[in-house]
ROLOLO-189813 format. One record per residue (C-alpha): residue number from 1; residue in three letters; x, y, z. Coordinates in Angstrom, 3 decimals. Layout:
BEGIN
> num, residu, x, y, z
> NUM, ALA, X, Y, Z .
...
***
This chain:
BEGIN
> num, residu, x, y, z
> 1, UNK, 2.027, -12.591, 37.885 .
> 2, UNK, 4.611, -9.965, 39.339 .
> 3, UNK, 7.126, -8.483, 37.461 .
> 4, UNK, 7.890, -7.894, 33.606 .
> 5, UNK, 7.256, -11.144, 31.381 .
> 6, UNK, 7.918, -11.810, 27.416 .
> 7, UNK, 6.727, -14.140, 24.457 .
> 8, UNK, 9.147, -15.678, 22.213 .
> 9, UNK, 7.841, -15.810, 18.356 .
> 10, UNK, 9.742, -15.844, 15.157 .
> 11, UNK, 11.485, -12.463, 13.898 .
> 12, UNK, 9.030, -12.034, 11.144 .
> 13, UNK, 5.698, -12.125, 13.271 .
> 14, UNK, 7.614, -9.899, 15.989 .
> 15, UNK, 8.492, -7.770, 13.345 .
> 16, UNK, 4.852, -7.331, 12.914 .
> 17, UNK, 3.814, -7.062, 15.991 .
> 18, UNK, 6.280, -4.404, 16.106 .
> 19, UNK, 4.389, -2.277, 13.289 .
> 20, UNK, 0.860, -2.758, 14.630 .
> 21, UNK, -0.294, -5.249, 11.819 .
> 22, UNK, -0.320, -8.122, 13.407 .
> 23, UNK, -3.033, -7.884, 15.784 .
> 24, UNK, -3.547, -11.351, 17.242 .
> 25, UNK, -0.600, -14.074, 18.670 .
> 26, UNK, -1.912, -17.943, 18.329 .
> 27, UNK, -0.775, -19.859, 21.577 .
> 28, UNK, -2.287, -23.606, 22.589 .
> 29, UNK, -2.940, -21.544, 25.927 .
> 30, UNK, -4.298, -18.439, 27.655 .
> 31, UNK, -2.074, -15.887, 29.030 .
> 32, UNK, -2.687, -13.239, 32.180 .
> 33, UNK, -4.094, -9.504, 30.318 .
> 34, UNK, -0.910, -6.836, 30.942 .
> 35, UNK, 1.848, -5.748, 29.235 .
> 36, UNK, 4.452, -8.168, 27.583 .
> 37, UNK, 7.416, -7.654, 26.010 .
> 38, UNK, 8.184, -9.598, 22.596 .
> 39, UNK, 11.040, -11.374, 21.621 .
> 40, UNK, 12.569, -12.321, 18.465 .
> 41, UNK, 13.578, -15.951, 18.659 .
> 42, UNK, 17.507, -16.862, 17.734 .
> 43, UNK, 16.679, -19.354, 14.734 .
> 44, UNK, 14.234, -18.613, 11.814 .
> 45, UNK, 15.330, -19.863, 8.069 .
> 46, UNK, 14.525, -18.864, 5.545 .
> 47, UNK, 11.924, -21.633, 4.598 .
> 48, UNK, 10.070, -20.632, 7.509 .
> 49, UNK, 10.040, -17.005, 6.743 .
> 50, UNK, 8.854, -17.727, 3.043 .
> 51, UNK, 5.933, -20.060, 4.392 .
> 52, UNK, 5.140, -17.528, 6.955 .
> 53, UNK, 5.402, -14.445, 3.920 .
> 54, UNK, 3.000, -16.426, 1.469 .
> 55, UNK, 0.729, -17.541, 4.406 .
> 56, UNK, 0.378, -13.288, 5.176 .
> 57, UNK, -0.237, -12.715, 1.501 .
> 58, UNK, -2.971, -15.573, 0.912 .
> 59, UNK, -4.616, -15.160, 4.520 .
> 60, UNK, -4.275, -11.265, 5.038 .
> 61, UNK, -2.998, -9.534, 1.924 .
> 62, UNK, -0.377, -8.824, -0.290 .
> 63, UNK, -0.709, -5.475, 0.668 .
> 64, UNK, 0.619, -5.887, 4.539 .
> 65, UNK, 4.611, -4.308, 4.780 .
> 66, UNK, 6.231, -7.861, 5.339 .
> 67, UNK, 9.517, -7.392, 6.863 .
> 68, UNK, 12.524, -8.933, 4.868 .
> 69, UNK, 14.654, -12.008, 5.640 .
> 70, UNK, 17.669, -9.884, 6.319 .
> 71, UNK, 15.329, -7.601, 8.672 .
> 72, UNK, 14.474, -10.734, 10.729 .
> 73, UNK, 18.230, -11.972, 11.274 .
> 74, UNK, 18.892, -8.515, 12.442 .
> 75, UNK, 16.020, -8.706, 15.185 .
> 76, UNK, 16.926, -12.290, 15.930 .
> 77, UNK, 17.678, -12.588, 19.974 .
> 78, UNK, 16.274, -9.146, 20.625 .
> 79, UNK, 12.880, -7.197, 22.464 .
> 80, UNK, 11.554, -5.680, 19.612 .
> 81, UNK, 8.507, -4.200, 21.497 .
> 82, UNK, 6.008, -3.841, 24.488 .
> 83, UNK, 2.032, -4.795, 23.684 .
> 84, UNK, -0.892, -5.416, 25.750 .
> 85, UNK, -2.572, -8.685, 25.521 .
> 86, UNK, -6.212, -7.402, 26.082 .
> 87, UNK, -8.062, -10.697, 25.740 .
> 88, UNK, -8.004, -14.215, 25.339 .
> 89, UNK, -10.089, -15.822, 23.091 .
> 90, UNK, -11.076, -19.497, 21.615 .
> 91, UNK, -13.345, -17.527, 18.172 .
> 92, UNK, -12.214, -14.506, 16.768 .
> 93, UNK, -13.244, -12.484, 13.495 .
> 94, UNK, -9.525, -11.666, 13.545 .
> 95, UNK, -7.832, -12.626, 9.865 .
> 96, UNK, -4.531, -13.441, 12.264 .
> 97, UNK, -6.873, -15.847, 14.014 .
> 98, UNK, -6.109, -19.857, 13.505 .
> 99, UNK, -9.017, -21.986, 14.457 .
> 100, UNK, -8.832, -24.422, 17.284 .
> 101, UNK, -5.951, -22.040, 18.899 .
> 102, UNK, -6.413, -19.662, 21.541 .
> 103, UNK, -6.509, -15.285, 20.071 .
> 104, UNK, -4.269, -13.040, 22.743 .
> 105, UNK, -5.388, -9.986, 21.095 .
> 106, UNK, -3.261, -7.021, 20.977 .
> 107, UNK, -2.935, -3.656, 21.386 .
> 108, UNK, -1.233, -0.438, 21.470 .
> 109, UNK, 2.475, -1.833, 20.580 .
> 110, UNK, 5.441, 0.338, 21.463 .
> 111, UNK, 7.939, -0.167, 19.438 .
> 112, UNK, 11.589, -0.265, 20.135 .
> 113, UNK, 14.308, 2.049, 17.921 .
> 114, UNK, 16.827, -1.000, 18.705 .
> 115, UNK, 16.721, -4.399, 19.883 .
> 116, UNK, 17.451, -5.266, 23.231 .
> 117, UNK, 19.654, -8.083, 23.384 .
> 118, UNK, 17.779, -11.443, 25.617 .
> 119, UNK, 17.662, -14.864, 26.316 .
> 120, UNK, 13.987, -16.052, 25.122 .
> 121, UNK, 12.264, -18.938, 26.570 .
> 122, UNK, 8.968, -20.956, 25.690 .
> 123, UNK, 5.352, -19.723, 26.879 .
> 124, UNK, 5.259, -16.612, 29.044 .
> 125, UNK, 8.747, -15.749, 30.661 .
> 126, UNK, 9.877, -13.557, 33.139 .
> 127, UNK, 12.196, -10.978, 31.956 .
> 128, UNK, 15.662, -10.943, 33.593 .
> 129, UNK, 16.302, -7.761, 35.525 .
> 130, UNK, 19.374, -6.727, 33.100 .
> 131, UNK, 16.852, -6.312, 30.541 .
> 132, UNK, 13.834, -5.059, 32.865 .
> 133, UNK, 16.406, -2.067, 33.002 .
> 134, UNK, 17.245, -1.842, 29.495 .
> 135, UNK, 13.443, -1.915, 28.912 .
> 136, UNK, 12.699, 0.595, 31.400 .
> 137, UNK, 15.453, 3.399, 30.670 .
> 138, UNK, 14.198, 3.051, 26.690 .
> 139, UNK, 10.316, 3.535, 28.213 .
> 140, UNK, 12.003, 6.800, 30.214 .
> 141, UNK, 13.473, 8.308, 27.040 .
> 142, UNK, 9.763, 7.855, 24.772 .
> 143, UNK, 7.481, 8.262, 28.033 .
> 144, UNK, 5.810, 4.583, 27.192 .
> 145, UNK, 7.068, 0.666, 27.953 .
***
């Protein structure tokens, strides 16, 4: 894989990604380690951000900074961050981990002041060279993608 590629999720579990909480991202498949960027899908409601809130609370804690439904339609069709996907794996001691689904663990997130606008895509994309730019002038300014 050449080149600068993303992952699409929903707002809140970019959001968290974002912050360094969430530490694993459930795919059906296993992805290339690197750096990715992550990106805020267009649509969440706010059903899904409720499921997703109480599903945090029962499964990790109530004690875990979950980002607010207006927060998530502010991030919607942006980057929000860079991570590394260090591993794949099919069993994980991970809390984020959802049996039967393949862990991309992840690290070291570097998190964006602003979002940077982008068209998303399913599975592993690569980034457009617009945004490639965007990314890379932001990663200038803080010394980090």
């Amino acid at each position: 894989m050449k080149g600068l590629y993303a992952f699409t999720v929903k707002p809140h579990w970019g959001l968290l990604i974002r912050a360094g909480l969430k530490t694993v991202e459930n795919r059906n498949f296993r992805a290339p380690t690197g750096t990715y960027l992550v990106h805020c899908a267009n649509r969440v409601t706010f059903v899904q951000w409720a499921v997703a809130k109480d599903w945090v609370s029962d499964r990790i804690g109530a004690h875990v900074a979950f980002p607010s439904y207006s927060e998530c339609l502010e991030w919607r069709g942006c980057v929000c961050c860079g991570v590394r996907v260090v591993s794949a794996l099919t069993e994980s001691e991970d809390p984020w981990f959802m049996l039967g689904r393949v862990a991309w663990e992840l690290e070291r997130p570097v998190p964006y002041p602003h979002g940077i606008r982008a068209r998303g895509g399913l599975g592993v994309w690569p980034v457009d060279s617009d945004v490639v730019r965007k990314v890379m002038r932001m990663a200038n300014e803080k010394g980090e993608l």
